[in-house]
NUKE-513760 format. One record per residue (C-alpha): residue number from 1; x, y, z. Coordinates in steps of 0.25 Angstrom, whole numbers, plus 2048, in hexadecimal, padded with zeros to 3 digits. Layout:
<rs>
   nr   px   py   pz
  NUM    X    Y    Z
...
</rs>
This chain:
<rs>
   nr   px   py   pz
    1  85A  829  896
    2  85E  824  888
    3  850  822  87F
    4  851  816  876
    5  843  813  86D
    6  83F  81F  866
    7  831  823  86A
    8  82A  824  85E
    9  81F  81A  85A
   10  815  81D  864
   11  811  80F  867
   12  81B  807  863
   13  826  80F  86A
   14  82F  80D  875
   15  82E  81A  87D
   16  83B  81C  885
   17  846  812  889
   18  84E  818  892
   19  85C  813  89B
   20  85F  817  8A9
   21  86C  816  8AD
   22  875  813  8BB
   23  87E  820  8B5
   24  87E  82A  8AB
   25  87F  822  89C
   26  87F  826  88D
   27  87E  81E  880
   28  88C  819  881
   29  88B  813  88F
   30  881  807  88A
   31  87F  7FE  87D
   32  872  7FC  87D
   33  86B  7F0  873
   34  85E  7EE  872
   35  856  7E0  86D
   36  846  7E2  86C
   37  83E  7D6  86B
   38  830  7D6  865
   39  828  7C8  867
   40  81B  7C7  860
   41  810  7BD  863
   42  803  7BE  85D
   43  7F6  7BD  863
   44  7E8  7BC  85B
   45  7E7  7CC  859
   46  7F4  7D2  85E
   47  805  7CF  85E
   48  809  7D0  86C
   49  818  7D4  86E
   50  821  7D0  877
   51  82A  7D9  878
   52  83B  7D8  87D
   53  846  7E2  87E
   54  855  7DF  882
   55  85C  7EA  885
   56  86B  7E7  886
   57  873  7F3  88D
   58  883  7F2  88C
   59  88C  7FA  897
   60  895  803  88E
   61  89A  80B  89A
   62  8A0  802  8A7
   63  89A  80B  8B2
   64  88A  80C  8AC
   65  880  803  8AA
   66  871  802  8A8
   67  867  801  8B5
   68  858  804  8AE
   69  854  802  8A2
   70  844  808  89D
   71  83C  808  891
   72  82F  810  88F
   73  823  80C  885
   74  819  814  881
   75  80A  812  888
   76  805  80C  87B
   77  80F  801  87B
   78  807  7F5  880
   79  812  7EC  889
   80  811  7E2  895
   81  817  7D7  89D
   82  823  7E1  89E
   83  831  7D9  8A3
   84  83F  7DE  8A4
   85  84B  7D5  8A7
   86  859  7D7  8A7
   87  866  7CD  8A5
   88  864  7C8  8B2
   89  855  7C7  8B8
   90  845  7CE  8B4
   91  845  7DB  8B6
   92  838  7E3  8BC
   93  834  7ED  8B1
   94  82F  7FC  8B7
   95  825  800  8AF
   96  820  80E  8AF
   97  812  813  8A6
   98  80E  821  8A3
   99  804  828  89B
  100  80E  825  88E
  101  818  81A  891
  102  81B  80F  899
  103  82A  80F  89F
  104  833  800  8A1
  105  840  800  8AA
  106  847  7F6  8AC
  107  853  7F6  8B7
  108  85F  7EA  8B4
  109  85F  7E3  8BF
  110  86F  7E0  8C0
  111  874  7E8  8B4
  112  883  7E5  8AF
  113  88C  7F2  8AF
  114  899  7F4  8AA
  115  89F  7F7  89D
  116  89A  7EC  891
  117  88D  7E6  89B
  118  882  7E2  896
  119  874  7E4  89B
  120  866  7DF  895
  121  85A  7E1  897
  122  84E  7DB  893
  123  83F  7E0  892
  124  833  7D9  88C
  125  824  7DB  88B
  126  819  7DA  883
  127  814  7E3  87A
  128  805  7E2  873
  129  803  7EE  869
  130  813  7ED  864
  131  80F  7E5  857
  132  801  7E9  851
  133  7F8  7DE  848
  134  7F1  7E8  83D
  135  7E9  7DF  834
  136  7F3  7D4  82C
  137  800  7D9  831
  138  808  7DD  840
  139  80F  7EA  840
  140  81A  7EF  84A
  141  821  7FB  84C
  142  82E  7F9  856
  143  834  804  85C
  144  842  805  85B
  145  84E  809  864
  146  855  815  862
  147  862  80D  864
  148  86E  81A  863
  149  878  811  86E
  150  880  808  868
  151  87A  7FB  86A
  152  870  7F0  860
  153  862  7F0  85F
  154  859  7E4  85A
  155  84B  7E3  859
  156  845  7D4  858
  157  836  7D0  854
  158  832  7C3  856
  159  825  7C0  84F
  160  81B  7B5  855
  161  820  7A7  84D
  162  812  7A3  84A
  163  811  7B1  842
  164  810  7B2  834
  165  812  7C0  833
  166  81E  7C3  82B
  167  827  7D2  82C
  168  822  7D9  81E
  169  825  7E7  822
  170  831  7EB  82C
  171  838  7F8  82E
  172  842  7F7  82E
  173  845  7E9  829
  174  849  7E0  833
  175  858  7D9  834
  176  851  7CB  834
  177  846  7C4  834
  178  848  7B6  839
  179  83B  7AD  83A
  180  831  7B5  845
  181  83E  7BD  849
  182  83F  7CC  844
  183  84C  7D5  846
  184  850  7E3  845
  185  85E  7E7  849
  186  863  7F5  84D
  187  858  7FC  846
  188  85A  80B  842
  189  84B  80D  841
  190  840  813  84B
  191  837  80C  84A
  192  836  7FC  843
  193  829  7F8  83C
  194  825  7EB  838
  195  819  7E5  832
  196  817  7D7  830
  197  80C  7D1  828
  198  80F  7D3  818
  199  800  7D9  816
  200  7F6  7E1  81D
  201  7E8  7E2  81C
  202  7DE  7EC  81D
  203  7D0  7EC  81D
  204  7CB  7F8  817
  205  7BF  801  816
  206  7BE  80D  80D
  207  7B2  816  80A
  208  7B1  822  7FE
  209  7A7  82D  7FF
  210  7A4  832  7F1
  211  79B  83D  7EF
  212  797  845  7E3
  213  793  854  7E4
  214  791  856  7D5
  215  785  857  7CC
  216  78B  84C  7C2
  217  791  840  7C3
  218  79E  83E  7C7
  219  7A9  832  7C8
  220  7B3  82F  7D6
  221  7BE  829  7D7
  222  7C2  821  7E4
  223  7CE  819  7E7
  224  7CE  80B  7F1
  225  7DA  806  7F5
  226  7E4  801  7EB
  227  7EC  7F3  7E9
  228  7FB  7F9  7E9
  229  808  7F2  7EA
  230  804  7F0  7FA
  231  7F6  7F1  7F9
  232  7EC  7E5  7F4
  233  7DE  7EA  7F6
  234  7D1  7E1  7FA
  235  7C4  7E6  7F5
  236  7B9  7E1  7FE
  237  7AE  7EA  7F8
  238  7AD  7FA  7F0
  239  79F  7FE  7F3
  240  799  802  7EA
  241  7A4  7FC  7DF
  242  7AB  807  7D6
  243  7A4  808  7C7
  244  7B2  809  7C3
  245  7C0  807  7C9
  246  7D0  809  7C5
  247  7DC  80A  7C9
  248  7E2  817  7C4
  249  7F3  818  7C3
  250  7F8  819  7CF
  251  7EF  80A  7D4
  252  7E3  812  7DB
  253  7D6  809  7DC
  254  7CD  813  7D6
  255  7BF  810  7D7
  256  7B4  819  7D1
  257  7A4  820  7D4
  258  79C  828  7CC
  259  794  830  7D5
  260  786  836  7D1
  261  784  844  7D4
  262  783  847  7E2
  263  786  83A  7E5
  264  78D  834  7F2
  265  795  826  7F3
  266  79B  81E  7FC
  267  7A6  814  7F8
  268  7AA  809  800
  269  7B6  800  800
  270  7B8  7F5  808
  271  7C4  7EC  807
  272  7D2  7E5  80D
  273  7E0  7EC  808
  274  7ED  7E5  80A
  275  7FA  7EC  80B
  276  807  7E3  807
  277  814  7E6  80D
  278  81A  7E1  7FD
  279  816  7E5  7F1
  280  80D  7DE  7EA
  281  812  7D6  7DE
  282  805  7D5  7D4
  283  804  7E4  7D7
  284  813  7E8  7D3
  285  810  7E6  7C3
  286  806  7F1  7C4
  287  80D  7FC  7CC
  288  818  7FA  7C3
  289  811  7FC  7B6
  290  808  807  7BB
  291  813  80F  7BF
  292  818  814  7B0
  293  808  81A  7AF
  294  80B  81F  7BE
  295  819  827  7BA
  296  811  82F  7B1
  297  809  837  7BC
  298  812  834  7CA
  299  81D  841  7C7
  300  812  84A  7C3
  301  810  856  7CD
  302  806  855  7D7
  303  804  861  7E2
  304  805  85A  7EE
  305  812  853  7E9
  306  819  85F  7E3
  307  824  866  7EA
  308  82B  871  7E4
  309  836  876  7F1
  310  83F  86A  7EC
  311  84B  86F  7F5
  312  845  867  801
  313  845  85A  7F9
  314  851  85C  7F0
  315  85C  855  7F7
  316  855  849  7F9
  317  857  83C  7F2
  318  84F  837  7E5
  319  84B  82B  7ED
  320  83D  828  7F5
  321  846  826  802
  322  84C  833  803
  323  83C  838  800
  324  838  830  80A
  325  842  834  815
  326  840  842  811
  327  831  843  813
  328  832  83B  821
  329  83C  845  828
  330  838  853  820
  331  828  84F  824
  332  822  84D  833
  333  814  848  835
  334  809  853  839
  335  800  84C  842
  336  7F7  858  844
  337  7F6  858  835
  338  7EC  84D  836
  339  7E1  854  83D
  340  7E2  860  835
  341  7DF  864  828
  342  7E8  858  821
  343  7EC  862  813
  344  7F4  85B  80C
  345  801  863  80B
  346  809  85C  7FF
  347  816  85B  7FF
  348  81A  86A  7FB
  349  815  86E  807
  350  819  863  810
  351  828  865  80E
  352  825  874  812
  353  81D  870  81E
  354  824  862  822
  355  81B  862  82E
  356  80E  861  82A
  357  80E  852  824
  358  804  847  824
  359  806  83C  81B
  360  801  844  80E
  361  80D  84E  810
  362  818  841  813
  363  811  83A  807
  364  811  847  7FE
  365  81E  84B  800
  366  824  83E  7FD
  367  81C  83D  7EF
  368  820  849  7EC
  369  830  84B  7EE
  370  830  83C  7E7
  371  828  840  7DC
  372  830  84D  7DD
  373  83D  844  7DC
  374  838  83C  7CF
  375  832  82F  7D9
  376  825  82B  7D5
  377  81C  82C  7E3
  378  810  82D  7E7
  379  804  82D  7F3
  380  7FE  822  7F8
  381  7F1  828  800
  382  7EA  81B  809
  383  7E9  816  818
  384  7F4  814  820
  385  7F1  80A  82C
  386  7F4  811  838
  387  7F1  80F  849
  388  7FB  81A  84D
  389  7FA  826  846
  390  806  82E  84C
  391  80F  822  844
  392  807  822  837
  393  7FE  82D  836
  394  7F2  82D  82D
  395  7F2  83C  828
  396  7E8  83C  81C
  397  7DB  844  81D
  398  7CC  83D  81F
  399  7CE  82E  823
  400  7DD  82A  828
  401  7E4  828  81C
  402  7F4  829  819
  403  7FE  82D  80C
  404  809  827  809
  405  813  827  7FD
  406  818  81D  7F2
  407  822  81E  7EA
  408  828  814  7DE
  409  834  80D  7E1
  410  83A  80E  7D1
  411  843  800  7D5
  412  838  7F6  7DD
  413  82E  7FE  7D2
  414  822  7FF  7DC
  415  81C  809  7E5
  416  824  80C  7F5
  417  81A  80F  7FF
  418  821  818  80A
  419  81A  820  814
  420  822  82D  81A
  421  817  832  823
  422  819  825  82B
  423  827  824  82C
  424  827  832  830
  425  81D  82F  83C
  426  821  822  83F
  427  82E  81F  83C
  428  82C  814  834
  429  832  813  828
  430  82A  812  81D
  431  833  813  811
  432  83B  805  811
  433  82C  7FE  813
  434  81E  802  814
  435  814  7FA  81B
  436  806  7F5  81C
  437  7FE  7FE  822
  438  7FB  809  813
  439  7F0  804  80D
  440  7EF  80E  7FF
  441  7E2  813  7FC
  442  7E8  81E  7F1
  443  7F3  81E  7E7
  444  7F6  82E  7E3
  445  801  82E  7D9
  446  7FA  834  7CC
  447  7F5  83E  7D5
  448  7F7  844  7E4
  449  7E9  844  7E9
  450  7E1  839  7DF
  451  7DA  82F  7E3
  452  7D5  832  7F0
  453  7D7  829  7FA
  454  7CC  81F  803
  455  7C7  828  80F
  456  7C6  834  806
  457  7BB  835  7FE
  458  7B1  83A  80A
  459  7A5  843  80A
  460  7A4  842  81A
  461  7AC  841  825
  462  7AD  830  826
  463  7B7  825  827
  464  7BA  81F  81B
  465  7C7  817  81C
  466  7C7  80B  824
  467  7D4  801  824
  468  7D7  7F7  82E
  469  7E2  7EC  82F
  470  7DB  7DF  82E
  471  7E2  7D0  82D
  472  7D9  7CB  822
  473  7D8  7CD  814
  474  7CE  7CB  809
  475  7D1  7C0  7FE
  476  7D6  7C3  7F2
  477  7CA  7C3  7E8
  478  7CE  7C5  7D9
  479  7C2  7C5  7D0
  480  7C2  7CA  7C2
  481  7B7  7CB  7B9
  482  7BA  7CA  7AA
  483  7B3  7CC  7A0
  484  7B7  7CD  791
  485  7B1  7CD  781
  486  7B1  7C2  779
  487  7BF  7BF  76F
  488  7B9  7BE  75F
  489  7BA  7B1  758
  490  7BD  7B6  74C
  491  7C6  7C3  748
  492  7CD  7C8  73B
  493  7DB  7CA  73C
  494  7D9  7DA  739
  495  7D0  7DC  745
  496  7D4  7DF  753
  497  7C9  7DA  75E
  498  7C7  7DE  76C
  499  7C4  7D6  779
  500  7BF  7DD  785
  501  7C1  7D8  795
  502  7BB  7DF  7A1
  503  7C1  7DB  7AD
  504  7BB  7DE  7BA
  505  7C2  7DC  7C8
  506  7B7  7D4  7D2
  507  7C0  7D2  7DD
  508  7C6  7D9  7E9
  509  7D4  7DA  7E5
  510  7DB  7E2  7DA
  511  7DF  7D9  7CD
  512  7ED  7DA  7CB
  513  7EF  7CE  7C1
  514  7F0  7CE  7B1
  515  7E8  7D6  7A6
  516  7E2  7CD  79A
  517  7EE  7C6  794
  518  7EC  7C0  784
  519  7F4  7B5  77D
  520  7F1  7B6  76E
  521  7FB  7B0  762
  522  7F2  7B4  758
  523  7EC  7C3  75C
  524  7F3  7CF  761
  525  7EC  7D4  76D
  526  7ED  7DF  775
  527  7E6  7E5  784
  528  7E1  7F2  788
  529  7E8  7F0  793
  530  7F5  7E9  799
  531  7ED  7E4  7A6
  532  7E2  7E5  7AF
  533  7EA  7E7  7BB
  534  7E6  7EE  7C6
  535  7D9  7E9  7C8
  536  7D2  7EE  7D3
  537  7C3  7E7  7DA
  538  7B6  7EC  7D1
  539  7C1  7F2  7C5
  540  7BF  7EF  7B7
  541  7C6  7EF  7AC
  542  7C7  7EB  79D
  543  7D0  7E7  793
  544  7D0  7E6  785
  545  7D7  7DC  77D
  546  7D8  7E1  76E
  547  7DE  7D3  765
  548  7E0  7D3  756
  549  7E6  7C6  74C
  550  7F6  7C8  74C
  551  7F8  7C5  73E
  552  7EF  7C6  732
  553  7EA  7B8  72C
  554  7E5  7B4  71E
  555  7DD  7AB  723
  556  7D4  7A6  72E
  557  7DB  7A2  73A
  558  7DA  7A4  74B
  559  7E0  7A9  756
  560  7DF  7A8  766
  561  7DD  7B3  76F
  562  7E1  7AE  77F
  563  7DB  7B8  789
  564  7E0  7B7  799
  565  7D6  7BE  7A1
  566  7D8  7C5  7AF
  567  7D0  7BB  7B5
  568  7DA  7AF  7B0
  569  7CF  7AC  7A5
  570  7D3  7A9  798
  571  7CD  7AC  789
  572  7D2  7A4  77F
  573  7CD  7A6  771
  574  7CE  7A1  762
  575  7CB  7AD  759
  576  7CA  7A8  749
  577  7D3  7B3  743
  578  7CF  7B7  733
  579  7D6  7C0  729
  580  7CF  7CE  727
  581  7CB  7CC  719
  582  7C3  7BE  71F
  583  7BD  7CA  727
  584  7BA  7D5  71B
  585  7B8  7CC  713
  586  7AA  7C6  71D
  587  7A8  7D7  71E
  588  7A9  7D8  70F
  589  79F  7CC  70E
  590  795  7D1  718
  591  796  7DF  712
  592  794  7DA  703
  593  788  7D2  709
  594  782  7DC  710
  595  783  7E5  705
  596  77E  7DA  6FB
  597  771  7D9  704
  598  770  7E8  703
  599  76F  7E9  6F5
  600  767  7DC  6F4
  601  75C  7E1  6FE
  602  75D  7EF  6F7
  603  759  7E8  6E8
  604  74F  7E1  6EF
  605  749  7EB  6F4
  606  74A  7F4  6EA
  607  745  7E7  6DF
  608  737  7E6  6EA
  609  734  7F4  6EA
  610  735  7F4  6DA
  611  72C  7E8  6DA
  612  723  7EF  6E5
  613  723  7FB  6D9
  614  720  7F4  6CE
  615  715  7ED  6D4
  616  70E  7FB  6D8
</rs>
């Protein structure tokens, strides 16, 4: 008996191939290739798959060959209209269930023997849960053979020709993709995982619970879910809206409350996130820039990320890889864990108890060798869409939440997304590429435990996270208001005035475009700040534009201020521009004047009241 298809993946996963031979035979009796075909046809709510394998066993040996040939599935594997043929006629498959498998032979019905014959076999059926329809996008995981004989080994998808899906995430990447025909040859993986569809959708439901114990008032902080490099977020409705709202360095969506004395609170948020399988372009700009502020806090010690017994970690390579590969095979997944008291262990004491990881403990330990390492990391806290949790476990407390780490890649200058929890469970890899099913909902950089996730903030035992695939998205709907103070018609050339814009983003998308840009020849003018950018739904923001004559005049001449606002208005404006003196020189006047009327009422006055006197 020679098992082939590791058994690994639950439902995805071929339970047992085994051969049975006329005569005693070992790995160097047979060359054994294998061809397995997928054929996908979609329905109007699922892919059906029709499913092939071509088995093609060469006689190595002159007195041996091969009689039976069976493969075993799992129960969960959903297969019918079972048929077996061989080089010469349709073969009448044996089918035999159980409680956990279902067992296929096949017996050749006129098999070549001798040395260097050649026997195939072929066996088809159709297979509906193979491919899986989440929302936007079909994802597949396909087992793989544990091919150790010599021979080839070729895995072929045929996408529907109607389809407009395309591959957007593959692990690993195939050899070619030709039209509707995908191949992978000879792959060294367990397990391949594809996704096709270039985003996801979910629909997502988030509730806060806010509650104020104290005698005064007091302020909360609450994060929603971020736009990132992957993540574009669509804000249906906040209720009730946030007074105030940020983004603090690392890009959380901080939206704040003021609570009055024993007062309770519930936040809702209601909205689509998208996940991209590419970086998004108008987003790149600002996780660039932001991460000169961010260098200056991601190195600093946190608890949960220190380690001092370096002698573990000392060998390895300064490189998130060698990170990586260490925490997947130094940890293993504690699926008891869950149930438990979840303590968060850190990553100190995960590397003295390696057993006792959930995700926090994958996610800590990799922050912390990199960061130990000099490699700015950090945790990304959110939901991790999931319907088989022995392959990708949800392991943070209250609602199912997951962790994973980031870390900056100094050469493509953007934040990695890699989950080690996953590929330790799984098998998947989830260095080389990540996928679509993270949706962040917390950025922890700055610090280890700040902000607080969605599904946290409780004061009862309720469910407050709600995510689910869907295929339609909400329309982008950018609307800014803008607002701003009037420019002055006149100025000296000594003065220096100020305009003041509030912006305010309307819409339910972030605002990632320009700040206030100003073309002057004539006055030198500079902002409070380079640009408005991120601008999250119900933010606000303002920015003053401080302007002053470049060169001093002797006499009266004019200028032009040109003002492009957010909103794509414009404000031109021609400013009459005097020398200072014209200015004193009006002040001196008026001054003089006023004086002059001082004095004169103050002899008038004084000449009525001796009028009045001499009178008396």
């Amino acid at each position: 008996m020679r098992t082939l298809f590791k058994y690994l993946l639950i439902s995805f996963i071929f339970y047992l191939l085994s051969f049975s031979f006329a005569s005693p035979s070992s790995a160097q009796n047979f060359r054994n290739d294998y061809q397995v075909e997928y054929f996908l046809s979609e329905s109007k709510d699922n892919i059906n798959t029709r499913v092939k394998f071509t088995i093609t066993i060469t006689n190595l040996a002159a007195d041996l060959y091969v009689k039976k040939f069976s493969i075993g599935f799992p129960s969960t594997f959903q297969i019918k209209n079972i048929k077996g043929y061989d080089d010469h006629r349709a073969i009448a498959p044996q089918v035999d269930s159980s409680e956990n498998a279902t067992k296929i032979t096949l017996e050749f019905s006129d098999p070549d023997f001798g040395k260097n014959s050649v026997n195939n076999l072929y066996l088809e059926f159709e297979q509906d849960n193979l491919f899986k329809t989440n929302g936007n996008v079909w994802e597949v995981i396909l087992p793989t053979v544990d091919n150790k004989e010599n021979g080839s080994y070729k895995i072929l998808l045929h996408l529907p020709p109607s389809s407009d899906k395309k591959i957007a995430i593959s692990k690993p990447i195939p050899d070619s993709v030709e039209g509707d025909l995908i191949t992978w040859n000879n792959p060294k993986v367990k397990t391949i995982y594809a996704v096709f569809g270039a985003a996801q959708y979910y629909q997502t439901e988030l509730t806060y619970h806010l509650e104020n114990s104290k005698l005064i008032p007091v302020y909360t902080d609450i994060a929603f879910p971020p736009d990132t490099q992957y993540q574009k977020v669509y804000v249906t409705t906040i209720y009730p809206p946030p007074p105030e709202v940020s983004v603090d360095p690392d890009g959380n969506y901080i939206g704040r409350y003021v609570l009055q004395p024993k007062q309770t609170l519930s936040i809702s948020f209601s909205g689509v996130v998208a996940e991209f399988a590419f970086p998004r372009e108008e987003v790149i700009p600002y996780v660039r820039q932001s991460l000169a502020e961010q260098k200056k806090y991601l190195l600093f010690p946190q608890p949960l990320w220190e380690i001092s017994s370096t002698d573990k970690i000392k060998q390895l390579d300064n490189n998130p890889q060698s990170i990586y590969q260490f925490v997947t095979r130094t940890l293993s997944y504690d699926y008891d864990k869950i149930n438990s008291d979840n303590k968060r262990l850190g990553a100190e004491a995960v590397l003295n108890n390696p057993s006792q990881a959930v995700c926090m403990e994958f996610t800590d330990l990799f922050v912390g060798i990199a960061r130990q390492k000099g490699l700015y990391a950090r945790e990304i806290e959110g939901y991790g869409f999931s319907d088989d949790p022995k392959l990708r476990p949800l392991s943070l407390t209250s609602d199912v939440l997951h962790s994973w780490p980031e870390y900056f890649a100094e050469q493509a200058k953007l934040w990695i997304p890699v989950d080690p929890t996953w590929e330790n469970t799984s098998g998947i890899d989830y260095f080389s590429s990540f996928d679509l099913n993270h949706i962040t909902l917390a950025i922890h950089g700055k610090d280890q435990n700040y902000p607080l996730p969605a599904g946290t903030y409780k004061v009862g035992n309720s469910r407050d996270v709600n995510i689910n695939p869907t295929s339609s998205l909400s329309k982008d709907r950018l609307s800014l208001s803008v607002t701003n103070t009037p420019l002055k018609k006149v100025v000296n050339d000594a003065e220096t005035n100020v305009v003041k814009i509030d912006i305010e983003n309307k819409g339910n998308i972030y605002y990632w475009g320009k700040g206030v840009s100003v073309t002057s020849s004539e006055f030198v003018v500079t902002s409070s700040k380079s640009g408005v950018a991120p601008l999250p739904p119900y933010a606000k923001t303002t920015v003053l534009l401080r302007y002053r004559v470049k060169n001093k005049v002797a006499s009266r001449s004019s200028g032009e201020i040109n003002i492009l606002l957010p909103d794509g208005r414009s404000i031109s404006e021609q400013i009459s521009i005097i020398p200072f003196y014209y200015t004193l020189a009006v002040n001196m006047s008026i001054a003089l004047g006023i004086c002059a009327f001082i004095i004169l009422a103050l002899l008038y006055f004084k000449k009525r009241r001796n009028s009045v006197k001499s009178h008396n």
